[in-house]
N, C-alpha and C positions, 0 to 999 in steps of 0.2 A: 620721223623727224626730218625737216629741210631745213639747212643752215646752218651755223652758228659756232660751227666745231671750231673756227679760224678764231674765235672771239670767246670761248666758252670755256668750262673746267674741260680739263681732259686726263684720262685715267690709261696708263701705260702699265701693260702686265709684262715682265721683264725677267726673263734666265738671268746668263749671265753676257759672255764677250757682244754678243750681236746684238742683243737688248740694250747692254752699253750703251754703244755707235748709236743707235734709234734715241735714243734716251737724250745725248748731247744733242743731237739735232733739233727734238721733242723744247729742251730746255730754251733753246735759244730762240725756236719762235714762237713758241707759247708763252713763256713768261714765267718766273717762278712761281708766284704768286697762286698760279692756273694751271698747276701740273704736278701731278702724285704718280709716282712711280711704284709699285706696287712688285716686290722680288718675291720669287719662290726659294725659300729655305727648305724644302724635300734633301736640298745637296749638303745644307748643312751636316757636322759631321765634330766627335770631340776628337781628337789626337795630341797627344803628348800632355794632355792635364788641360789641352786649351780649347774652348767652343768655338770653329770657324765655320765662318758663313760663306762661302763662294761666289754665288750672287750677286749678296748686298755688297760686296767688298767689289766686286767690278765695277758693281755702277756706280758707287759713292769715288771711285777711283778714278773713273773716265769723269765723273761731273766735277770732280776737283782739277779735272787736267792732271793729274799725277799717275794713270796708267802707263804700264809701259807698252810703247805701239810695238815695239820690234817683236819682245815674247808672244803678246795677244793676251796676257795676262798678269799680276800684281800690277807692283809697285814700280815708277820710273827710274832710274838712279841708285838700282835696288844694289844690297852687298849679299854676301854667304857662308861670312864667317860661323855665323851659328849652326849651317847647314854642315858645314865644312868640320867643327867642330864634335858635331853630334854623329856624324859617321865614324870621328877617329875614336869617339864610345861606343861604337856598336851600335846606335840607336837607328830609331827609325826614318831615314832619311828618304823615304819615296813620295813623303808629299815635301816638294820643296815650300820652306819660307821663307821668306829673302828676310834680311833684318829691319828693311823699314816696315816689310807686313807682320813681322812679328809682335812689333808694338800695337797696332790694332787688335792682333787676337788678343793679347795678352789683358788690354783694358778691356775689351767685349768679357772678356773671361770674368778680371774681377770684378766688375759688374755686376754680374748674374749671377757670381756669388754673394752678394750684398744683397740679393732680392731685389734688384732693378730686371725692368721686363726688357725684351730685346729690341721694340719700340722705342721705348726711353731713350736706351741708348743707343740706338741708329739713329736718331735726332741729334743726339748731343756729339757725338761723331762727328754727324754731317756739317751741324755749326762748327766743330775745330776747325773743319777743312774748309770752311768757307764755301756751302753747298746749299743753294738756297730754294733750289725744288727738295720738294715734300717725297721722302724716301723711306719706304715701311718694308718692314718683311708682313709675309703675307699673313703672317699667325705669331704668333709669343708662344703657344705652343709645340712642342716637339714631334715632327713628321721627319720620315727617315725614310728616302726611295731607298727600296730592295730590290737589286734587276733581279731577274730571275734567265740563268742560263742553264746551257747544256751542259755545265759543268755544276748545276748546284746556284745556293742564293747565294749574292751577293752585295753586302753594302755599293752604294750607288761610290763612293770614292776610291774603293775598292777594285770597283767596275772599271772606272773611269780613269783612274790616275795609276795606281799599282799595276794594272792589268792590263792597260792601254786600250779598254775595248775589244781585248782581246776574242775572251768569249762569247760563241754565238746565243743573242737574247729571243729569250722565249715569252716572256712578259714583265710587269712591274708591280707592284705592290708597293702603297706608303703607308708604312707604320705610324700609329699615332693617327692619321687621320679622321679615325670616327669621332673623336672626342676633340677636336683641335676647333678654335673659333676664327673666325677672320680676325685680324688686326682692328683697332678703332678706326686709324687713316683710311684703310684700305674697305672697311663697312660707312667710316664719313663722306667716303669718293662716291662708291655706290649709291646712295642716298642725294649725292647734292644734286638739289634741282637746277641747279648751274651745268652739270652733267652735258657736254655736248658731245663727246666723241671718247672710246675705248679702246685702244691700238693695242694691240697682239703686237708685241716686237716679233723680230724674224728669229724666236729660240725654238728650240729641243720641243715638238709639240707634243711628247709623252713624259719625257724626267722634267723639263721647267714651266711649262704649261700646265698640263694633266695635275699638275698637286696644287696649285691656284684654284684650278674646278673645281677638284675631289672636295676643296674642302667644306662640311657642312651647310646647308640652304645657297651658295653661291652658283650655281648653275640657273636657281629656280629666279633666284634676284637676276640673275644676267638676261632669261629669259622674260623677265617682265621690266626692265629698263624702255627707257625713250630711245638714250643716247646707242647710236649705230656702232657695231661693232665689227674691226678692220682689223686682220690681220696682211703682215707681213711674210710672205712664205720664207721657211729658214731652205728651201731647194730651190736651187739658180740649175740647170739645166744639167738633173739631174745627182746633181751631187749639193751636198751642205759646205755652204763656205766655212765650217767651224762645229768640228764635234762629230759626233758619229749618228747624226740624225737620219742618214742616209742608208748606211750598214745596218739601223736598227730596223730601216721601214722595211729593206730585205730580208732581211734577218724573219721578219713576223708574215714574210707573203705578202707586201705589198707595194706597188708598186716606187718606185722612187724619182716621185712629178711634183710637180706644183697641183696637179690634179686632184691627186691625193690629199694631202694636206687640203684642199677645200674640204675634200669626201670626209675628211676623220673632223672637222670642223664640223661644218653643217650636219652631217650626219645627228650631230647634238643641240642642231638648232643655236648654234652659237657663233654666227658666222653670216656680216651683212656683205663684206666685200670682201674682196683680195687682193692685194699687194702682187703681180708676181713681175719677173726681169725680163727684158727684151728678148731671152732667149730660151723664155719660156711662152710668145708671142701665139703659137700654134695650138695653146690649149684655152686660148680665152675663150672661143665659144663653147665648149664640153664644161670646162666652172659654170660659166653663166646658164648651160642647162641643168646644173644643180637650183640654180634660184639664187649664186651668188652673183655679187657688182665685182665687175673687172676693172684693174690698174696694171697698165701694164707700161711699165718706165725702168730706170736703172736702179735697182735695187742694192749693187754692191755697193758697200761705205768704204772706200778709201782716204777719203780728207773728208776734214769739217766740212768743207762745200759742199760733200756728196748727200755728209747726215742732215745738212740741216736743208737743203733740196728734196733727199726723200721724206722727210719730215713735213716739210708740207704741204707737199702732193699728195701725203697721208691725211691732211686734217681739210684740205680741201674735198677730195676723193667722200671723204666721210661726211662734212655741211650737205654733198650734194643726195645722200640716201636717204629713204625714208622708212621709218621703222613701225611696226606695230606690237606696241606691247600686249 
């Protein structure tokens, strides 16, 4: 396909903190109207009696403007009383919830206990917050990443929050996956023939990625699409700006490039360009002898200027490929 990504639907598959940043930029020059953001809930997880979503909760958070930039995570203007609270019970106080994100889980909660799908209510959320791109978790069904380390399985929150990424990971596994369906929005995106362009935000491309794929016939749909498909590498020279995507690609014997990240992309045939940062410059001809399109520009988001800059160097980058389905 040539053209049209700058003026056409665009479908953003989104982790959580870096997908964020890509997302707000995504929103401002596409349009709301033109842009479905599509989270992976692999990370979702229930504790304390309550179903949280990690993911959805960053990006509906960053596109209300209510994230907090300093943490890199919740809520802005967040308090702790309840955390503060629930340790002088003994409780379990290692995944913090600040008190303005408590109220989120808590209506996601009673919600899904009333038999509303998580759809539903990521919609009706996102109207509270005044959020007017299209924002779906990727399934209403339940998938649950399991890393798998050298110490044994473990829940991905487990992994990731309790443990700090401590343990060294040997593979992943998402439960729930064989049976789990794509979301409406996220099967309505795929299908519009409006469809111009698919942006890989720069996440986790094994825990917030990989369970978007996994999930049933959406590899096969990806590979028979028009609309060009860009990712954003989550590795700026060497290292992840956020999360242990880095320590994991070690961890499994691979290297830890920008290179890579094409290699684990294309490899699946899912993968027309790549995103990578100035000071990853050195490897755009080794991508592009994969069969990928090179972008090579400043990838870190630090201000709105940056997100919404690389945002549409992303949807330009993408009008200019051409795809065969």
């Amino acid at each position: 396909m040539t053209g049209g990504a700058a003026t056409g639907r665009v479908l953003a598959l989104s982790g959580g903190v870096g997908g964020a940043k890509l997302a707000v930029g995504l929103a401002r020059v596409v349009g709301a109207e033109r842009l479905t953001v599509v989270c992976n809930t692999g990370d979702d997880f229930e504790h304390l009696g309550l179903h949280i979503s990690p993911d959805l909760d960053s990006v509906m958070y960053a596109l209300a403007d209510k994230s907090d930039a300093e943490r890199g995570w919740g809520r802005a203007d967040e308090g702790w009383r309840f955390m503060e609270a629930l340790g002088e019970l003994g409780g379990e106080d290692w995944f913090r919830l600040g008190d303005r994100d408590l109220a989120t889980h808590v209506e996601r909660s009673r919600r899904l206990g009333m038999g509303e799908a998580l759809t539903e209510i990521t919609e009706e959320l996102c109207r509270a917050l005044g959020i007017l791109p299209r924002v779906a978790p990727m399934t209403n069904d339940p998938v649950r990443t399991v890393v798998v380390t050298e110490s044994g399985e473990l829940a991905f929150q487990h992994y990731f929050v309790r443990d700090r990424c401590v343990p060294a990971v040997r593979g992943f596994r998402f439960d729930g996956i064989a049976t789990a369906r794509p979301s409406a929005p996220f099967s309505e995106a795929l299908d519009d023939p409006a469809l111009t362009a698919i942006i890989i935000c720069p996440s986790n491309p094994f825990v917030s990625v990989d369970p978007i794929f996994a999930l049933p016939g959406i590899e096969q749909r990806l590979g028979g699409r028009r609309a060009p498909i860009v990712a954003v590498s989550p590795i700026v020279g060497g290292q992840a700006l956020k999360g242990p995507a880095a320590k994991m690609m070690a961890e499994l014997g691979m290297p830890q490039t920008a290179l890579e990240v094409a290699r684990y992309y294309a490899g699946r045939r899912l993968l027309d360009g790549l995103v990578i940062d100035h000071l990853d410059a050195g490897l755009e001809t080794a991508i592009r002898d994969l069969g990928v399109a090179v972008l090579v520009t400043q990838t870190v988001m630090t201000s709105v200027e940056d997100k919404t800059t690389l945002a549409t160097e992303c949807l330009v980058f993408a009008a200019g490929l051409e795809t065969t389905p």
